[in-house]
C-alpha positions as CSV (number, residue, x, y, z in Angstrom):
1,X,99.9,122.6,49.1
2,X,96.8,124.3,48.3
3,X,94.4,121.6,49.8
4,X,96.0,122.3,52.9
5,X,95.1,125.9,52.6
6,X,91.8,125.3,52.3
7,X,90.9,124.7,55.7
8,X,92.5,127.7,57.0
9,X,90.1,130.8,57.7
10,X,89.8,133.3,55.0
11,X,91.4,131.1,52.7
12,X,88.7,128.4,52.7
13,X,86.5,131.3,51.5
14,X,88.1,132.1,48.0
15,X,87.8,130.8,44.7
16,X,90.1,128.5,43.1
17,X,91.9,130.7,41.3
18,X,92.2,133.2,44.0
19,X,93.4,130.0,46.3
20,X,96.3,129.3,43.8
21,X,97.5,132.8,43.7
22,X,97.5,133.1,47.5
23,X,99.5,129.7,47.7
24,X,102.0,131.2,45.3
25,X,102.5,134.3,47.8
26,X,102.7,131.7,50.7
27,X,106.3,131.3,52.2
28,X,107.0,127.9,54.0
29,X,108.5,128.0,57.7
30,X,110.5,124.9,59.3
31,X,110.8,125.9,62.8
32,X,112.4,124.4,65.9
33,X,111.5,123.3,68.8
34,X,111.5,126.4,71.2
35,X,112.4,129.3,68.4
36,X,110.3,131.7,69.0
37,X,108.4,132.7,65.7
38,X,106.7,136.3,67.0
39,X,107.2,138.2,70.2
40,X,104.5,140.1,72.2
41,X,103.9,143.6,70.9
42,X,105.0,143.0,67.7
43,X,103.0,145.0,64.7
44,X,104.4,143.1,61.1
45,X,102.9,142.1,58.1
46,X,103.4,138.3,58.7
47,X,100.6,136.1,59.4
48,X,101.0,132.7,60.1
49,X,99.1,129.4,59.9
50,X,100.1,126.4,61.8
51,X,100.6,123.1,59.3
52,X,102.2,120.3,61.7
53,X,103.4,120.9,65.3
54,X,102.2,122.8,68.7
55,X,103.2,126.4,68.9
56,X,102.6,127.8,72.7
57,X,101.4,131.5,73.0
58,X,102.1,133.5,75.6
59,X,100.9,136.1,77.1
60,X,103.5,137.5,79.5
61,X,101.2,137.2,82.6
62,X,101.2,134.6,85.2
63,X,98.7,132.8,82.8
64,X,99.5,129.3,81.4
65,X,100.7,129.3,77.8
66,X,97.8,128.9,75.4
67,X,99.2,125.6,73.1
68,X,97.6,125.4,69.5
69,X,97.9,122.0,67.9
70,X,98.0,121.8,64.0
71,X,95.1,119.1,64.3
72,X,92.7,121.4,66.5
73,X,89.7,124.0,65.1
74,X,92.0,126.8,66.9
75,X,94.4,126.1,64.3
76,X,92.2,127.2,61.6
77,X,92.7,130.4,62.1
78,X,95.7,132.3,62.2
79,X,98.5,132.6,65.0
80,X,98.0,135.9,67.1
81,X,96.0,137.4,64.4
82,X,95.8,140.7,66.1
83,X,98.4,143.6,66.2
84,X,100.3,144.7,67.9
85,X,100.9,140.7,69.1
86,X,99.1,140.0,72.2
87,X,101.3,136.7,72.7
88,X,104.6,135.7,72.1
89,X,104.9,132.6,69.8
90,X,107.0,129.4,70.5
91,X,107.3,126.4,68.8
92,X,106.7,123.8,71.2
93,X,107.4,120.7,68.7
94,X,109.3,121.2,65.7
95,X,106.8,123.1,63.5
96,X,105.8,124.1,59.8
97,X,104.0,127.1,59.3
98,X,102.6,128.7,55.9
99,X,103.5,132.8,56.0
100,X,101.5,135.1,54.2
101,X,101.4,139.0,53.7
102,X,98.7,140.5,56.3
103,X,98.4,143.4,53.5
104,X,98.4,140.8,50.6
105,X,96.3,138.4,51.7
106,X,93.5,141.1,52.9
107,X,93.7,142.4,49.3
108,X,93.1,139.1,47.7
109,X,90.6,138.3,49.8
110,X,88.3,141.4,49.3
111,X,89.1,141.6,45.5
112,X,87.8,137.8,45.4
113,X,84.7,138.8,47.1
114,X,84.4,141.8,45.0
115,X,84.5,139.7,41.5
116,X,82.3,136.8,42.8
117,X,79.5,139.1,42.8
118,X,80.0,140.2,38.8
119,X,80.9,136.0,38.1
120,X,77.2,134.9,36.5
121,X,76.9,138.4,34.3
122,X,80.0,137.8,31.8
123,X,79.2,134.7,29.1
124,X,80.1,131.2,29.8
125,X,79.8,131.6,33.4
126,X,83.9,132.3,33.5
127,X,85.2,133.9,36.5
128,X,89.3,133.0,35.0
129,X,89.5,135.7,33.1
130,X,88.7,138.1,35.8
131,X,91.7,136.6,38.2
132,X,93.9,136.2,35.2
133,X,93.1,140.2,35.1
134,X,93.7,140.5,39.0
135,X,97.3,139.0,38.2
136,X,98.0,142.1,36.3
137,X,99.6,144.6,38.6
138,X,97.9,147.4,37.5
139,X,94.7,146.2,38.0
140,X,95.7,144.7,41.5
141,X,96.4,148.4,42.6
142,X,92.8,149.2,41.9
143,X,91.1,149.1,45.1
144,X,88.0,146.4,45.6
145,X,85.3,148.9,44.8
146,X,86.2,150.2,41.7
147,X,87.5,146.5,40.5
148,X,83.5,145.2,41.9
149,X,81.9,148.5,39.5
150,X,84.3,147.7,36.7
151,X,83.6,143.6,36.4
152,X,80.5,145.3,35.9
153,X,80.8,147.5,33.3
154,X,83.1,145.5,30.9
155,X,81.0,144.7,28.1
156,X,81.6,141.5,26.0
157,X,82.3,141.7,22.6
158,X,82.6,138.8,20.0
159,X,85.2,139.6,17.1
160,X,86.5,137.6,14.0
161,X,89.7,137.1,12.3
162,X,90.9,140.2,10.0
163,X,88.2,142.5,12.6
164,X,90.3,146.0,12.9
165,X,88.9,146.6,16.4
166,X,90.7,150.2,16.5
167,X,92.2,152.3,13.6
168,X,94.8,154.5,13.5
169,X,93.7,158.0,13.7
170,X,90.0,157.3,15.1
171,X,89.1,158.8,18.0
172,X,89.4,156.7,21.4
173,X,86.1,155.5,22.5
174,X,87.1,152.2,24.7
175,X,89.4,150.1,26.0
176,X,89.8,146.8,25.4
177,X,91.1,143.5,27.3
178,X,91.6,140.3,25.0
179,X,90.1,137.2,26.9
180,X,90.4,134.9,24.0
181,X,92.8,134.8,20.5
182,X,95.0,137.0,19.7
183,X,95.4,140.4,17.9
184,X,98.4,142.7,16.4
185,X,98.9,145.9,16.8
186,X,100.7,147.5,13.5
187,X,101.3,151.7,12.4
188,X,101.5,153.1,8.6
189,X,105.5,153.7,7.9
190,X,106.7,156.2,5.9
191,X,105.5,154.3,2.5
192,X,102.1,154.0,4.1
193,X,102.4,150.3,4.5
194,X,101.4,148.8,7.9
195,X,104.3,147.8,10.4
196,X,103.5,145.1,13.0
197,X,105.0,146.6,16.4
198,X,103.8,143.9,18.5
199,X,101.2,140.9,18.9
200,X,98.7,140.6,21.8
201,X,97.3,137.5,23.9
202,X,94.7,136.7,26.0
203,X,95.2,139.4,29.1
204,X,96.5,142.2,27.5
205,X,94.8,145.4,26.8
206,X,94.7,147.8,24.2
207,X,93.5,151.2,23.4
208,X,94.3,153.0,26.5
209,X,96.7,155.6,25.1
210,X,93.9,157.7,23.4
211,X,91.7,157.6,25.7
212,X,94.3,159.1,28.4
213,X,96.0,161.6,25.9
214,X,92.4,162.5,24.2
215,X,94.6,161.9,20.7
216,X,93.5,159.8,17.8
217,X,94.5,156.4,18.3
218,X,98.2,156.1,17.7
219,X,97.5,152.2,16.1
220,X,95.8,149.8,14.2
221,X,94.7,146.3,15.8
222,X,93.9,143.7,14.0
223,X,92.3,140.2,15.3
224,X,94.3,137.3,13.9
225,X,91.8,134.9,14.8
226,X,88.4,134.9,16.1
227,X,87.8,135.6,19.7
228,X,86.4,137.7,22.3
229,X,87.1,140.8,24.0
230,X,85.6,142.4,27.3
231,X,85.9,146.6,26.5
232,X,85.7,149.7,29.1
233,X,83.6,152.5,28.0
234,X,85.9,156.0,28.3
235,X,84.3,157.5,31.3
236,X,84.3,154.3,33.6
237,X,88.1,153.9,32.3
238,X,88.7,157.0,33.7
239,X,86.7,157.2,36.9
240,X,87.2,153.2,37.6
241,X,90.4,152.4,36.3
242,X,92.6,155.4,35.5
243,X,92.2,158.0,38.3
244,X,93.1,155.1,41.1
245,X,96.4,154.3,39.5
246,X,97.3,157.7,38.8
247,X,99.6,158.8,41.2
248,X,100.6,162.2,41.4
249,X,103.4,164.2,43.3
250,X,104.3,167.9,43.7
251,X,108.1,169.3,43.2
252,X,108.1,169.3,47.0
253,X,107.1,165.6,47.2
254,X,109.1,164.8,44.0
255,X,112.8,166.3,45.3
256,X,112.5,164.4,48.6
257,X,112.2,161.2,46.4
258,X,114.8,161.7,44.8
259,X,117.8,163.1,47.5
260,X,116.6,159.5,49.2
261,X,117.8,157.8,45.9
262,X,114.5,156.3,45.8
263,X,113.2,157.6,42.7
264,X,114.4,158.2,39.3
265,X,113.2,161.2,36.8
266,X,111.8,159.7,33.5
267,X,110.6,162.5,30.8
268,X,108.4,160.9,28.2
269,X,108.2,163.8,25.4
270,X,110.0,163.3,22.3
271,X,114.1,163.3,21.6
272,X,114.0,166.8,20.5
273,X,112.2,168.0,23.4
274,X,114.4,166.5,26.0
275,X,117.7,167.7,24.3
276,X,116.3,171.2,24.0
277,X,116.4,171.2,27.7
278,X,115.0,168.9,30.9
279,X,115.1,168.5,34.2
280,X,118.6,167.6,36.4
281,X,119.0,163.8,36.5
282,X,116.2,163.3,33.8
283,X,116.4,159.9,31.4
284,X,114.4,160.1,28.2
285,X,112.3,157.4,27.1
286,X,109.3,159.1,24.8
287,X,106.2,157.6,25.2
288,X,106.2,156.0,21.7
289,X,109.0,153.9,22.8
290,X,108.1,153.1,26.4
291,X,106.7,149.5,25.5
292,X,110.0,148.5,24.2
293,X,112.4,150.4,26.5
294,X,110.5,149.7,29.7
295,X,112.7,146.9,30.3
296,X,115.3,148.8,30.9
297,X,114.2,150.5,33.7
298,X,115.3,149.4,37.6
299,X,112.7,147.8,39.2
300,X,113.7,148.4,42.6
301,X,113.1,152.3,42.5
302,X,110.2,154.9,42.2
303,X,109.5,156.4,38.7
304,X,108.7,159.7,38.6
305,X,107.2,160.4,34.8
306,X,106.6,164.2,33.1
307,X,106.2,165.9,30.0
308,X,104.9,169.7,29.4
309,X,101.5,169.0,30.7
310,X,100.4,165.7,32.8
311,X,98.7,164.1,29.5
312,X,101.9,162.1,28.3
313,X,103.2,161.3,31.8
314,X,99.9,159.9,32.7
315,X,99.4,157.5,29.5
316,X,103.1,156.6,30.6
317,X,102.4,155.6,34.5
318,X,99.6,153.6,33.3
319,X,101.7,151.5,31.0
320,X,104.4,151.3,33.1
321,X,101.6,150.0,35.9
322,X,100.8,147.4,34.1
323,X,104.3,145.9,33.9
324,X,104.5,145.9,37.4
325,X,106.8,149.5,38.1
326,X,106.1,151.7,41.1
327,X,105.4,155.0,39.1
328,X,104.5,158.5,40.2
329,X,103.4,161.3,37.9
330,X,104.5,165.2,38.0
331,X,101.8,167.7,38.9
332,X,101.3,170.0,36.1
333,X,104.2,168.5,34.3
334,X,106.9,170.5,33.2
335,X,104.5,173.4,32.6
336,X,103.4,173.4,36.1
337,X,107.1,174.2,37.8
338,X,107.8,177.3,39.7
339,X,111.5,176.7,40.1
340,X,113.8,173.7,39.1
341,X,113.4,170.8,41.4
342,X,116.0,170.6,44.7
343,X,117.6,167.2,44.4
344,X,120.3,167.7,46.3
């Protein structure tokens, strides 16, 4: 299906890759003859692109219908692109129509554009990495700007097999994205020996943690292979990539959240903190165990994250970001509450 995409306007605009994600958000519509698709004055987030059939658009005056045929140059461009809907939409013929997100497909497309212009700096020419990146929902939260500033600040950085890229108990200096091999990430037990707590591929990132907690790194990584990784200096981690996906709330916002049943309260300290007293409704899942318990958490509700301060609930919204969860963070923590939160 994406070849017939590519005639449509934006879409004949984009990359490849960026083509083959937007055909993966695309629904497919079978419609009728005389089902009306859209009405006049309508203001959603659908926009449609004719692939076979006439749709008539009307305008609600004495005017003749306006008939797009899936074969004409009018049909390159979406149906009644502007909203509210200035036509009513009917399928003349039985139709088939490719839906995308308005919202969606605006983001794809200006991230695309944003990237292209950062393609020819990064070795090899490779622009896959960067939409392989894009694919990761954190970084596809990260508006076009920031993603066109930090394509160019990534710096890339040829490692070898047995490399320790980070060591436990160094201070956090960058982050890191692998773009090729692999690398595991391991901690000193009790008997001081390493213990492997997970293994990275091409995609992932490391290193974040410290930088957001301003703690030694927690970690060891190791590469188990040559490779290279593209790393983030700490300030344009911060100012580029952190600060954008760090969403905070006040106890105000916070207690409407959750008397909707929208959200859920998650405190990320430690075992012993939590059972020495949290807040009403709380779960605990420390930070140390977030990567494993994540998981376990609904997807289909808000997340609001705290500790004492905001330190620990911010390193935890970004990982949870990157998994794809809809997180919020506690202003000022648990430190920064003048009364308990009203969730009822």
């Amino acid at each position: 299906m994406d070849a017939d995409y590519r005639r449509f306007v934006p879409l004949n605009g984009l990359s490849d890759e960026a083509l083959a994600q937007a055909a993966g958000q695309a629904r497919h519509i079978r419609l009728p003859r005389g089902r009306e698709l859209f009405h006049r004055g309508d203001s959603d987030d659908d926009r449609y692109y004719l692939l076979a059939g006439e749709m008539a658009l009307d305008s609600g005056d004495d005017s003749a219908p306006l008939v797009i045929r899936a074969d004409s140059e009018a049909a390159r461009h979406p149906l009644a692109r502007l909203k509210p809907r200035r036509y009513t939409g009917v399928a003349r013929s039985e139709c088939e129509l490719a839906a995308f997100s308005d919202r969606a497909l605006e983001r794809l497309v200006a991230q695309d554009q944003a990237t292209a212009y950062e393609v020819t700096e990064f070795e090899g020419d490779d622009p896959g990495w960067m939409f392989d990146l894009l694919r990761n929902p954190a970084f596809s939260r990260v508006p076009p700007a920031n993603l066109h500033i930090l394509f160019g600040r990534f710096q890339p950085m040829p490692v070898v097999a047995g490399q320790v890229v980070i060591r436990q108990g160094d201070a956090g200096d960058y982050y890191y994205l692998i773009r090729r091999g692999s690398a595991q990430v391991s901690r000193a037990g009790a008997s001081g020996r390493p213990v492997e707590l997970a293994r990275l591929e091409p995609g992932q990132g490391f290193g974040e943690e410290a930088l957001i907690s301003g703690d030694p790194r927690n970690a060891t990584v190791t590469m188990l292979g040559d490779g290279l990784l593209m790393r983030l200096a700490a300030g344009d981690f911060h100012a580029q990539l952190q600060e954008p996906l760090l969403h905070l709330v006040d106890a105000a916002e916070a207690s409407a959240l959750i008397r909707e049943r929208a959200a859920q309260l998650v405190d990320v300290r430690m075992e012993d903190e939590f059972r020495h007293g949290s807040l009403a409704g709380a779960i605990n899942i420390p930070l140390y165990l977030l990567r494993v318990k994540a998981n376990t958490l609904a997807r289909d509700r808000i997340h609001i994250l705290f500790s004492h301060g905001v330190r620990r609930g911010g390193t935890a919204a970004f990982l949870l970001a990157q998994r794809g969860f809809d997180v919020r963070v506690l202003r000022g923590g648990l430190a920064g509450l003048k009364k308990p939160l009203a969730t009822e």
